[in-house]
N, C-alpha and C positions, 0 to 999 in steps of 0.2 A: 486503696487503688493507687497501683503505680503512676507517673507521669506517662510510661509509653501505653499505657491503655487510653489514656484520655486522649494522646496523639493519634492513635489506631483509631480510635471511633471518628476522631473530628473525619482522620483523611476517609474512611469508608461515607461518612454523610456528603463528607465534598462530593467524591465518586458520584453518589445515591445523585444527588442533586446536580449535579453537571451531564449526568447521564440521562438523567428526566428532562432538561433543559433543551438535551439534544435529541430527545426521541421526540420530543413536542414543537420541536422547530425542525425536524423533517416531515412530522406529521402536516404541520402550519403550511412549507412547502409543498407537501405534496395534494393538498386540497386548497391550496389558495386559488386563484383566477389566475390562468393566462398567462395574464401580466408578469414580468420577470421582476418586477418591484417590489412586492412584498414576499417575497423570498431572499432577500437580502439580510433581514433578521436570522433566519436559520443560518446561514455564510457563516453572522458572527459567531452563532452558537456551537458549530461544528467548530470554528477556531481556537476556540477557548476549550472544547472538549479536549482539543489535542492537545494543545498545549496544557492542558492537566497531565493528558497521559506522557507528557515529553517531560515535566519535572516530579513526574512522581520517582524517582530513583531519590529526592531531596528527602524524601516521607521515609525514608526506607534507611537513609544512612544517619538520622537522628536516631530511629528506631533501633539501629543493629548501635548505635553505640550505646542505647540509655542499658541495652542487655548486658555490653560489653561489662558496664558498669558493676556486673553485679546484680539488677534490680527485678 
């Protein structure tokens, strides 16, 4: 197994798991109480989902070069 397959899985488990992080902290919000307090947790976890989706072009230009390579 090449290096860019082992990269491909890791960035799809990131995805997997950054994406559950943030359906479960919209879910958290949207049945918590009321209170605008404990919907704070989702905030960060919508944050950080984005910010996955804003550097994943990094995952992609490792990827296009280990091909470039050859491999």
């Amino acid at each position: 197994m090449s290096l860019t397959y082992y990269l491909l899985a890791a960035f799809l488990l990131s995805k997997a798991i950054a994406f559950g992080y943030y359906v479960e902290g919209m879910r958290f919000a949207i049945y918590s109480s009321p209170n605008p307090a404990p919907a704070s947790p989702s905030i960060l976890v919508c944050l950080g989902y984005f910010l996955l989706q804003r550097y994943e072009f990094i995952y992609f230009i490792v990827i296009n070069r280990d091909f470039s390579n050859g491999n």
